[in-house]
N, C-alpha and C positions, 0 to 999 in steps of 0.2 A: 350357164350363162357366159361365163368367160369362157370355154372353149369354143362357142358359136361366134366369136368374135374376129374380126380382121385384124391378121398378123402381119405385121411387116418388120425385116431385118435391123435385129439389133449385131451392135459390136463390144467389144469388153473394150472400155475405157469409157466406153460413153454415161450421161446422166441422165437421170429421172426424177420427175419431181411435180411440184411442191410439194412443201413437209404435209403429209398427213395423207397425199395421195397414194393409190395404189396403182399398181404396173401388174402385166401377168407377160409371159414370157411363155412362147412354147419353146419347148427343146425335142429338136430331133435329134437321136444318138444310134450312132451305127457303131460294132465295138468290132475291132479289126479279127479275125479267124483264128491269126497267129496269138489272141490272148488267152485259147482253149488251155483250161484248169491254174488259171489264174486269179487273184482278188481282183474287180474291178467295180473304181466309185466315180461317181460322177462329183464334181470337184465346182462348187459355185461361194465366188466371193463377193461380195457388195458390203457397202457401211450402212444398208439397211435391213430387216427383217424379211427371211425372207422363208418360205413352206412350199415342199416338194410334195405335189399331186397325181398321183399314179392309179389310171384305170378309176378318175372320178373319187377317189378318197387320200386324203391326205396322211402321208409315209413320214414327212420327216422333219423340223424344223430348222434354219437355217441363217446361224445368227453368228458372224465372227465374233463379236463382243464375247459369244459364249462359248468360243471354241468349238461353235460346228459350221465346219463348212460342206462337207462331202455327204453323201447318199448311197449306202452302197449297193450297187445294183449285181451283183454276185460274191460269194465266196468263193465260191470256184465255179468259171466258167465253163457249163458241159456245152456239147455239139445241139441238145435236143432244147437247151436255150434260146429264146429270143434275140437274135445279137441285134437286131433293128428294134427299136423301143422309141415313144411317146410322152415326154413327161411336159407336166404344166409349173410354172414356178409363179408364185404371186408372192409379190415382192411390195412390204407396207415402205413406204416413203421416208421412216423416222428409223433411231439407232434404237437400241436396247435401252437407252434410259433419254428417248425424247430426240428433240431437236433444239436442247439450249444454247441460245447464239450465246460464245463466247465462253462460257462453263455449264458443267451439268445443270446446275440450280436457276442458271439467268433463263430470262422467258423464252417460248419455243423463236426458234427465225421462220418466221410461215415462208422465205425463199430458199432454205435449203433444199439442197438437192442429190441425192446418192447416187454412188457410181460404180458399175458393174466392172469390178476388178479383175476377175478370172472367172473362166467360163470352160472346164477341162473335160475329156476321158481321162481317165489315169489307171493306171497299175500301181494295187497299193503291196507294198514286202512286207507282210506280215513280221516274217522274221528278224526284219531291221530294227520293227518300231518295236519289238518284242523283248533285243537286244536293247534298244535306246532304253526304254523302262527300266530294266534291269541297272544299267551304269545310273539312271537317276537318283536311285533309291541306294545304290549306292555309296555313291558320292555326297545327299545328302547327308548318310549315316558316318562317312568319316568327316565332315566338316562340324556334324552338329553334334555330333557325339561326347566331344571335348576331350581335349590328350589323354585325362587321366585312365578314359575307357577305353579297355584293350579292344573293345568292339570297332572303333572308329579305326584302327590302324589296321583288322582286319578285314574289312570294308574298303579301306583304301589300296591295302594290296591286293587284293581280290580285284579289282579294278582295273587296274595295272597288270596283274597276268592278264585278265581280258583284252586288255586291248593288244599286249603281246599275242596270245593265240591266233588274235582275229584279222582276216585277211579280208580286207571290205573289197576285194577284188575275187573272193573265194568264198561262194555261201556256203562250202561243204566245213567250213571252219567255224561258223556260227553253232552249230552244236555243241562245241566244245567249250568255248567263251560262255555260253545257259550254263552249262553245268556244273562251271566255277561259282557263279552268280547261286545256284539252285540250291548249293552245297551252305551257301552261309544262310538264304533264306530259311533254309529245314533246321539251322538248330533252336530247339526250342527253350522258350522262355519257362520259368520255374512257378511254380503255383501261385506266389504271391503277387505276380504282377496285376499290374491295372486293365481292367479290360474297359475298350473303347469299343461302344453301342454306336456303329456306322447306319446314318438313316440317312436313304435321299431325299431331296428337298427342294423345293422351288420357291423361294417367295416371290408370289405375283401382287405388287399393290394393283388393287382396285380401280383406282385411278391415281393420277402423280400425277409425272411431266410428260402424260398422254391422257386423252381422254375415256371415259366411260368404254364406247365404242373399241377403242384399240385393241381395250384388256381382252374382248371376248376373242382375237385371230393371236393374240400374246398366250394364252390359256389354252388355244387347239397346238399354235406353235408349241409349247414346250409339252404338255401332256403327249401329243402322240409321238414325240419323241422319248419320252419316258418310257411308255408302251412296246416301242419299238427295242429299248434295252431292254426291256422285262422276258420281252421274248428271245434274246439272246445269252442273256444272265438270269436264267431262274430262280438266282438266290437275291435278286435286287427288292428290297424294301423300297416303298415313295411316302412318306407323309404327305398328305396334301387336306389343307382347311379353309379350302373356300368354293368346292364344287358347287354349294349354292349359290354361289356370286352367277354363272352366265345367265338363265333362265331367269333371272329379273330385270337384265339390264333394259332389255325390250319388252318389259309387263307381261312376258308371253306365262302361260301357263307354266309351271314346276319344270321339268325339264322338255318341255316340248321345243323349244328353241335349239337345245342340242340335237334334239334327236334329228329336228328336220335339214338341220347346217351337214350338220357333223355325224352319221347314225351311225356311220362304221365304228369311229371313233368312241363313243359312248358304248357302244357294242362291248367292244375290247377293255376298256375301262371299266366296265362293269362284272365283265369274264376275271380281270384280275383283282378287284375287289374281294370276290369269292373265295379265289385263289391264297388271300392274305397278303398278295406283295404289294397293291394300290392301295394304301392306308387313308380312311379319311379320318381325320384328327380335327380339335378345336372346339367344334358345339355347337357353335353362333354363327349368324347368317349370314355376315362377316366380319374379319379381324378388324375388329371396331377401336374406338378411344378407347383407354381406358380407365377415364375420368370423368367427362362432360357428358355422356346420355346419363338420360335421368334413371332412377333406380327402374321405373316401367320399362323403358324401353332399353335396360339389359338384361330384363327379365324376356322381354319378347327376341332378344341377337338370340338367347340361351333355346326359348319355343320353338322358336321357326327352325336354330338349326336341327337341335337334335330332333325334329319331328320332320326333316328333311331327308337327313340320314338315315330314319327309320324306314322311311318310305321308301325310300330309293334305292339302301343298300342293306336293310333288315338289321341294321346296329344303329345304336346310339353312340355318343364320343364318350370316352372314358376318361379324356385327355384335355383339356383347356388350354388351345394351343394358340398364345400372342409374341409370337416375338419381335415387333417392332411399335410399338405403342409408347406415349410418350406416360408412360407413368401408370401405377394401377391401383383401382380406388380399395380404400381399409374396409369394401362393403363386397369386395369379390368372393372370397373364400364361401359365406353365405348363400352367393348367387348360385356357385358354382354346386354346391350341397345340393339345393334344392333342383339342379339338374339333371343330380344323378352323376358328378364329377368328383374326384376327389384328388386331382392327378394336376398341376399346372405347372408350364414350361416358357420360358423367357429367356431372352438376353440383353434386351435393353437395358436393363441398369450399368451395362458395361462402361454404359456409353457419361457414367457420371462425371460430370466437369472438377467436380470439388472433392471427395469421399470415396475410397475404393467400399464398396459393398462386400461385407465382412463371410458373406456364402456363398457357395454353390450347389448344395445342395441343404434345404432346410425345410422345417413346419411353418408355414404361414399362416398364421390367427387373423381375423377379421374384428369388426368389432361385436360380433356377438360370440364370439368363441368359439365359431366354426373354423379348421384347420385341412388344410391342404398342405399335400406332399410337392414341394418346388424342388425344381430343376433349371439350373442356368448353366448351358454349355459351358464346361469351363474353357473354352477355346475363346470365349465370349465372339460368335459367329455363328448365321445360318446359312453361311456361302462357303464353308470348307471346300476346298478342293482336294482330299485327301493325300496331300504331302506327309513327309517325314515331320517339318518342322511344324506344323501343326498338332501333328499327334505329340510331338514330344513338348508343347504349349498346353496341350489337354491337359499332361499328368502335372508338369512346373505348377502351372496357375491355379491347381484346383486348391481352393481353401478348405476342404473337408478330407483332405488325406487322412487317412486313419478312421475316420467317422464312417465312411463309404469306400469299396474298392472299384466301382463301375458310375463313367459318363457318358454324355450323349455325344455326339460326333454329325453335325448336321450337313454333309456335301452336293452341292450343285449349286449352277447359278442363280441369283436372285435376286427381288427386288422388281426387273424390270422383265422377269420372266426366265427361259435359258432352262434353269433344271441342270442333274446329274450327267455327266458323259463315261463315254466307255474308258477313257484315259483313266479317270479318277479310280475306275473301280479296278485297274489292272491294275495302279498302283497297291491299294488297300489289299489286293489279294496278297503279294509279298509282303507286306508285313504283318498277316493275320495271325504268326505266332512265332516272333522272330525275336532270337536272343538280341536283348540290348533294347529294343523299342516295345513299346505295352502292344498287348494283345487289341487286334481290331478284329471283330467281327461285322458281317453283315447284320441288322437283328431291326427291333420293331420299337415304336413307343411304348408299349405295351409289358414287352420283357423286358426293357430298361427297370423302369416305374417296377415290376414286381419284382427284381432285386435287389431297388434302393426300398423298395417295401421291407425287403426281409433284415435290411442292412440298418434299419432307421433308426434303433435302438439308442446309438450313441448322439442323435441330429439336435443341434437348436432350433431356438423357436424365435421369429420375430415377428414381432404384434404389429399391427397399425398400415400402414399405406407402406406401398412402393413408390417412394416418389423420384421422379426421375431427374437429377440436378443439373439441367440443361432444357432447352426447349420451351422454356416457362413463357414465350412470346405465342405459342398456341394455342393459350387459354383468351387469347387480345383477336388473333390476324381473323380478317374476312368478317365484321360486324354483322354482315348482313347474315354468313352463314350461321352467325349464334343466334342470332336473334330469330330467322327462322327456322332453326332443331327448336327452340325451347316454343315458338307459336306454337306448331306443328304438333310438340308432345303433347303440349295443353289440348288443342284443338281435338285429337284422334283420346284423350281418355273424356273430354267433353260429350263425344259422340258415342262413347259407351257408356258412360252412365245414364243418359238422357234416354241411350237406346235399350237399355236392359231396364230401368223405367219402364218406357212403352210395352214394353212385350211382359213384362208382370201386371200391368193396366190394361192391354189390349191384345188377345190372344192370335188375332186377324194381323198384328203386327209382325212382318218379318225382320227377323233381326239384322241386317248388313254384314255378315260375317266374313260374305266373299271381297267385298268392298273394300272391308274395315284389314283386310288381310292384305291385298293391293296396297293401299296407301302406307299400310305400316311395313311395306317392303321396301319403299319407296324410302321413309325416312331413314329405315334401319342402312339402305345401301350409303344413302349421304351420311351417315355416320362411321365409315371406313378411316381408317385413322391417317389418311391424309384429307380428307375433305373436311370434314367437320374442324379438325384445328384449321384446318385454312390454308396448310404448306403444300398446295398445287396450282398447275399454272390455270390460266385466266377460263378455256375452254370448260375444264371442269368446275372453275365455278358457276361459268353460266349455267351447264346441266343442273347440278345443285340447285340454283335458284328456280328452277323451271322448276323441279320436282315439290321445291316447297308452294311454288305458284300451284299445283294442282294439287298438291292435299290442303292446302288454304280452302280452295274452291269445291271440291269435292268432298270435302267437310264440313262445310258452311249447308251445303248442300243435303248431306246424310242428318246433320243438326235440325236442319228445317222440317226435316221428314218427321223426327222424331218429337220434336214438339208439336205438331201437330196431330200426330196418334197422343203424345200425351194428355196434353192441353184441349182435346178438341171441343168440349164444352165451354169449357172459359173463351174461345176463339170464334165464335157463333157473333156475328153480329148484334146481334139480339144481346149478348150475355154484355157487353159491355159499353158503357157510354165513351164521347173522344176523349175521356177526361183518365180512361184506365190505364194503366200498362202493363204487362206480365213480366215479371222480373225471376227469372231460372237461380238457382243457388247450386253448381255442382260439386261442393268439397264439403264436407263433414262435417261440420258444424253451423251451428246455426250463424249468419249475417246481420249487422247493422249497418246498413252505408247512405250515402248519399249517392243518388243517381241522375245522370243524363238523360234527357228525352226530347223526342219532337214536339212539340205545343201543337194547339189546335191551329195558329197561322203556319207552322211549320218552325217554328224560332225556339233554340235549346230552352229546354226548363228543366228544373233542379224538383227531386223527392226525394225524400228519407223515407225506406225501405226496411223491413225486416222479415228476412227469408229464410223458414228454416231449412235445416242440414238435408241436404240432395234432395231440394224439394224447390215447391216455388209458390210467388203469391201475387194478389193484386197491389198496387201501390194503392196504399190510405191513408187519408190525411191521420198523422200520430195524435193519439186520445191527449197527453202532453204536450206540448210543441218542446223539442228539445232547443237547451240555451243556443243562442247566435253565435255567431262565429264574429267578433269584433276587429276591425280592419281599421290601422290608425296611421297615418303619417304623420312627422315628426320634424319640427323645425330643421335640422339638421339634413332631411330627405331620408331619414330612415323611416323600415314604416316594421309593425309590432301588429302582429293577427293572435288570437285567442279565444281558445274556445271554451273555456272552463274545464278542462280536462289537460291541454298542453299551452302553454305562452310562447311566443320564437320573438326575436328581433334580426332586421336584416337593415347592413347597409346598401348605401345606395350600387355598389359592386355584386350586389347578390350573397355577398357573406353571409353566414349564417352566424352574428355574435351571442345569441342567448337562445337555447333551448333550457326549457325550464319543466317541470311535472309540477303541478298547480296544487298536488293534496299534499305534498310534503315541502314544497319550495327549492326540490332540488336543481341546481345549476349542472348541463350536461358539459357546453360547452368553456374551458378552462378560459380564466381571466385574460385579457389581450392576444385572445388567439381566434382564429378564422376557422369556422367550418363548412363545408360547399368550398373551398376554394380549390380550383382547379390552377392545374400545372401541368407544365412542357417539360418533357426530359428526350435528349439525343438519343436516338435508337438505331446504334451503328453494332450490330454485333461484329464476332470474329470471322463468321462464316455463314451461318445458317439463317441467312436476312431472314424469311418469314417466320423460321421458327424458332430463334431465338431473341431475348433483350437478357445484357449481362448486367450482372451487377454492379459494373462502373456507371452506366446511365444512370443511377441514385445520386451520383455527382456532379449532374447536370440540372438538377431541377430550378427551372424559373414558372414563378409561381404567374400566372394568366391576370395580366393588369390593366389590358386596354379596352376599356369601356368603349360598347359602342350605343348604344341605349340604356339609361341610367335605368333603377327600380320602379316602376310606377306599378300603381293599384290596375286590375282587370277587371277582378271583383269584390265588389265593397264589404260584401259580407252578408250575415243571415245563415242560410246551410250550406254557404261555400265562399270560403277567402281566400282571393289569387294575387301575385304579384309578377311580373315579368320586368326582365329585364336582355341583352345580348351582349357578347365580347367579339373583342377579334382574338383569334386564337392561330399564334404565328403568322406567316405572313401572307396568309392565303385563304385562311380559315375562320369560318364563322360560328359562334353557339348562342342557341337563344335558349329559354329556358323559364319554364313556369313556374311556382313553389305557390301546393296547393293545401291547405286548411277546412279540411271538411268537419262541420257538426259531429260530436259525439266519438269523433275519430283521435283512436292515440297516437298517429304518426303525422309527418309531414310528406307531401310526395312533393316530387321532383322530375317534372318532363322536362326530359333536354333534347332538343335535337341540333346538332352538330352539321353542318357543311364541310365535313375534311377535305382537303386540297393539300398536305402536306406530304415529306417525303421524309422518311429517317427519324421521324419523330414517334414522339408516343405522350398521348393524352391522361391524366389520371385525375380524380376528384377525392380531397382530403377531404376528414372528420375529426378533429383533435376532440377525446372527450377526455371530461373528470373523472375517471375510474382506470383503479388500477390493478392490475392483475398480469399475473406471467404466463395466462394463456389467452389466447381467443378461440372461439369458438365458430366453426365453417360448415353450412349443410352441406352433407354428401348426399350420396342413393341412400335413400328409407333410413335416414340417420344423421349424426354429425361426429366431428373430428374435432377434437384441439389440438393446437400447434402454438408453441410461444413465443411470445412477442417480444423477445431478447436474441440478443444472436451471441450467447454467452458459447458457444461450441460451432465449430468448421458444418457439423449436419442443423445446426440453429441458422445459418446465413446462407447456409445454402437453398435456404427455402425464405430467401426474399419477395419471389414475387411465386403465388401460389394460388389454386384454383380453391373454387368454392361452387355451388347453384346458386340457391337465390336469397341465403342470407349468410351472412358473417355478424356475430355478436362480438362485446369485452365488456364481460360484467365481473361484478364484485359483489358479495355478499348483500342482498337486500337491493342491488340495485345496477343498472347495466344498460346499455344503447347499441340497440342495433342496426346494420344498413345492409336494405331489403334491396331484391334489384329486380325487372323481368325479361333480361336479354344478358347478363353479363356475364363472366367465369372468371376473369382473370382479377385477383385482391392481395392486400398483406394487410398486416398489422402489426407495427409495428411499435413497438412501448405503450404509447396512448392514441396512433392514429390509425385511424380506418382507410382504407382506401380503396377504388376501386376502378381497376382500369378501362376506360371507354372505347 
């Protein structure tokens, strides 16, 4: 398609644009006679992305950011070569990490516009840049060596005869100047050094501060560059964990998206798969949160991928590979077991603001007492570029010296794609067994992992969550996006219960498999661990939302199906008069509730229901009529709902001053204090506006006081007590908000919907109860966590504001209150208060 297109004269200095467009460039290149048996590259600079296309397949990626500019179109140029040649350049419009006006992190400038800076033939001297290497690794070996080692002063004169030898006017003197350089390189290190496990690497986020779209020409960009080292360095390893990421972006089939874009490319990726040097690592379908999906859907990141990689490349992942995830739940190690993983790798914790993390290599327990073998680069980085001073960062920083003699070493660009260059890996060759610096080899995730297996003997153990002490503002940003992961999970395990029903009831029933497989690609990709927390810019939230717009729809849909195959007797006109309605129960146990319904003029009416466990029934009037729910206003304007089961009193602000349990008389809420009461606190962090709130914002809190609609009654009572009332919340912002009292029911709910219009702010709603206890209790996946509610230690405060799913408890012996939610993550608890960020 772009080659069919009209070309007209570009010149280097010029621009192209807008951010997010794309440009394609032919390049004609005629290489002058007199360059016969010489290196010669074609030489392209711009401050955007940009992939060299030869003979219809894509050769080369082209990112300065990542230190690749050039293509090279011979090693040595013979006679029976092409010296006339044809290349296409398509050039994306944004840098390597976006087009944020004014810093990386602010939003894209939709007017920027890149500019084609140099546009070359070149002659490249192997031998110069061969010689430059050498004094590199030199010079960093006597500056970081330290006086005391005789290695750095022989490094440093070594250096120094070279540049005596060498005559940069006389190649025939380069020779000489290597083999000063060659001579220190060969002496070798002694058995007990440290050996560094050199993997290349590329982290590609998903989406970030580019959208969805980007990542799939960010992912041919750097892979067929990779590809294109592999075939010039046969000894290059690539970990790479997210090959299942392209083939969903556009709902296309598994990988048929690649094949049809990119089939060379896939070709070759696939040849060195085989090969062992293109590593797929990880599992999961992609490097997801590591908190907020619910326990199902990291069971299904876990299905899809390694039932991905089997397909596609006849292995499963051995390896559980997240390293940039803001935290990792106490329910992984489990997950990982029933994967078939036993291996996981990380560096985030590096990133902790409060606490240095006391490992780098250790047993990680879960809470069922499943244990995986971790690994955190001790470099604490997935972007090594294979310098001196990183390597000698590896062995300094590692906390398990003694325990272990081998780390990981993770090199190439990353994050915004980039990958390994040829640079990195001529450095790592000279130091592969060089007195003074640890041993580096090229090697695999694989024989890292089975020599920290053999070496494990001496290793700790640490139980419970990974939790990350920073970033806690992730569990809060982008409302909308939490709120639709947690529909969405409901919705798609709604549609399998209902649907595996039918097909045990009706054999004519097809089950949705291919459907139910779609949609749950869909959520799993919006769970990439910059979307689901929220820390991406605007473009990728709206894909997000769209994506939960159609498994909303397409599940409602699949739902419909199924109750119909199930229900279809009950649904016969005939079977039911206007007065009936069928009420589904899909969780495990049997239900009591009070229910909404259309009336026969069309106007809500209220039924008490009882449905059992994944099953369903007609509503009928109860053989009892259960007690009323009694709704009272109170000279004062407070008003007092009860049901025989719980008492509440509320002032006319919405406060919640008495929660009470009616068979013992217990008082939940403490004497002169507010529960429901919401609060404003300053949300200015240091850096990381979306994804963090620090801990000084606890010293901002002004509690929410301006009435804008006082309490009034909605509903009087009988099977449902409501009261509403609205605030203004800061100077822009509105919350109104229902507190509902159903028959027979042991909780209070609380609809709130909010108008935020704020900026730098952060919303939260208190629960001060009477019970006391030094921990609380937080569901996680298929389980729960305690964390305590004193900040008696630096790792105690450091977990001020902390995730949770859909409850957090503080009870005490015989007695206890909890705050249930259906869209939030972000809580603490703190001594005796609940809280829960909105």
């Amino acid at each position: 398609e772009a080659v069919l297109q009209e070309f007209r004269p570009a010149q280097v200095g010029e621009s192209f644009g807008p951010t997010w467009e794309t440009c394609w460039f032919k390049v004609e290149l005629s290489i002058p006679l007199a360059w016969a048996g010489r290196e010669v590259h074609f030489v392209w600079e711009s401050d955007g992305e940009g992939m060299v296309w030869r003979d219809a397949q894509p050769v080369q990626g082209l990112t300065k950011e990542g230190e690749k500019t050039s293509y090279i179109l011979t090693r040595s140029l013979k006679e029976s070569e092409p010296h006339s040649l044809t290349l296409y350049v398509e050039l994306a419009c944004n840098g390597l990490f976006g087009a944020g006006k004014g810093s990386m992190i602010a939003p894209p400038d939709p007017d920027r516009r890149v500019t084609l800076s140099k546009a070359e033939l070149v002659v490249f001297n192997r031998d110069v840049y061969e010689l430059l290497v050498d004094l590199e690794i030199l010079l960093d070996m006597a500056q970081l060596l330290g006086e005391e080692n005789q290695r750095s002063f022989q490094a440093l004169y070594t250096a120094n005869q070279m540049i005596n030898v060498c005559d940069v006017m006389d190649p025939s003197t380069f020779p000489a100047a290597r083999d000063l350089a060659a001579a220190i390189f060969s002496q070798r290190n002694g058995e007990s050094q440290h050996t560094i496990h050199a993997v290349g690497h590329c982290h590609i986020d998903s989406a970030w501060l580019w959208p969805y779209e980007e990542t799939i020409r960010k992912c041919a960009r750097s892979w067929v560059t990779v590809v294109h080292l592999m075939e010039n360095n046969p000894d290059l390893t690539f970990a790479c964990s997210q090959l299942g990421l392209i083939p969903v972006l556009w709902q296309a089939q598994q990988f048929e998206w690649v094949r049809s874009w990119y089939p060379g490319l896939y070709a070759r990726i696939q040849d060195f798969v085989a090969k062992g040097q293109f590593i797929p690592v990880g599992g999961t379908w992609v490097e997801m949160d590591g908190n907020l999906p619910s326990g199902e859907s990291m069971v299904r990141q876990f299905l899809q991928g390694q039932r991905f990689f089997q397909e596609q490349f006849g292995q499963i992942c051995s390896e559980f590979w997240l390293p940039d995830t803001f935290g990792y739940s106490a329910q992984l190690p489990q997950l990982m077991h029933g994967s078939g993983i036993r291996r996981f790798l990380t560096q985030k914790l590096s990133w902790n603001l409060v606490n240095s993390f006391p490992h780098h290599t250790f047993f990680w327990e879960g809470i069922d007492g499943s244990q995986v073998l971790t690994h955190f680069p001790p470099g604490d980085s997935y972007g090594m570029h294979g310098r001196v001073e990183e390597m000698l960062k590896t062995v300094k920083d590692n906390k398990d010296k003694g325990r272990v003699n081998h780390s990981a070493f993770l090199f190439g660009f990353g994050d915004g794609g980039g990958g390994p260059t040829q640079n990195m890996l001529d450095r790592m060759k000279r130091m592969s067994n060089t007195d003074g610096l640890p041993r580096v080899q090229i090697s695999t995730p694989d024989q890292l992992f089975s020599v920290l297996e053999k070496e494990s003997s001496q290793l700790c153990t640490w139980v419970g969550e990974l939790f990350l002490e920073l970033h806690n503002g992730t569990y809060t940003t982008q409302a909308q996006i939490k709120k639709g992961n947690r529909e969405c999970e409901r919705i798609l395990h709604d549609v399998e219960v209902l649907s595996a029903l039918a097909v045990a009831q009706d054999r004519v029933f097809q089950y949705p498999a291919s459907q139910l497989q779609r949609l749950w690609r869909l959520l799993l990709l919006n769970q990439f661990h910059d979307v689901l927390p929220g820390s991406c810019i605007q473009l990728v939230v709206e894909d997000a939302l769209q994506y939960y717009t159609e498994i909303r729809r397409a599940g409602a849909q699949l739902q419909e199906e199924a109750v119909q195959s199930l229900c279809r007797d009950l649904l016969q006109p005939e079977a039911w008069s206007t007065q009936s309605t069928l009420v589904l129960n899909t969780l495990p146990w049997e239900r009591t509730e009070v229910i909404s319904r259309p009336g026969p003029d069309g106007a809500e009416t209220l039924a008490l229901v009882t449905v059992p466990s994944m099953g369903y029934a007609l509503v009928q009037e109860p053989s009892v009529p259960p007690p009323p729910v009694a709704v009272r206003k109170q000279e004062d304007g407070s008003i007092t709902m009860e049901n025989g089961l719980i008492a509440v009193c509320l002032d006319t602000m919405g406060h919640l001053t008495s929660l009470r349990l009616l068979d013992s008389g217990r008082e939940s809420v403490p004497d002169g204090c507010y529960a429901n009461q919401f609060a404003l606190f300053d949300d200015v962090p240091l850096y990381w506006d979306a994804w963090d709130v620090m801990d000084y914002h606890l010293e901002t809190r002004k509690p929410v006081t301006e009435l804008l609609k006082p309490l009034e009654i909605s509903l009087a009572g009988g099977l449902r007590g409501s009261v509403r009332f609205s605030l203004q919340v800061g100077k822009s912002s509105t919350l109104t908000q229902e507190i509902i009292l159903d028959a027979m029911c042991p909780y209070l709910r609380f609809l709130t919907q909010v108008e935020w219009k704020e900026a730098h702010k952060f919303l939260k709603v208190e629960f001060p109860v009477q019970v006391r206890s030094t921990n609380a209790t937080y569901e996680i996946q298929f389980g729960h966590l305690q964390r305590p509610t004193h900040w008696n230690t630096s790792w105690d405060w450091a977990r001020f504001e902390v995730w949770a799913h859909k409850w957090l408890d503080l009870s005490e012996h015989g007695f206890g209150v909890a705050l249930l939610n259906d869209c939030k993550y972000g809580a603490s608890a703190h001594r005796n208060v609940l809280s829960l960020s909105l």
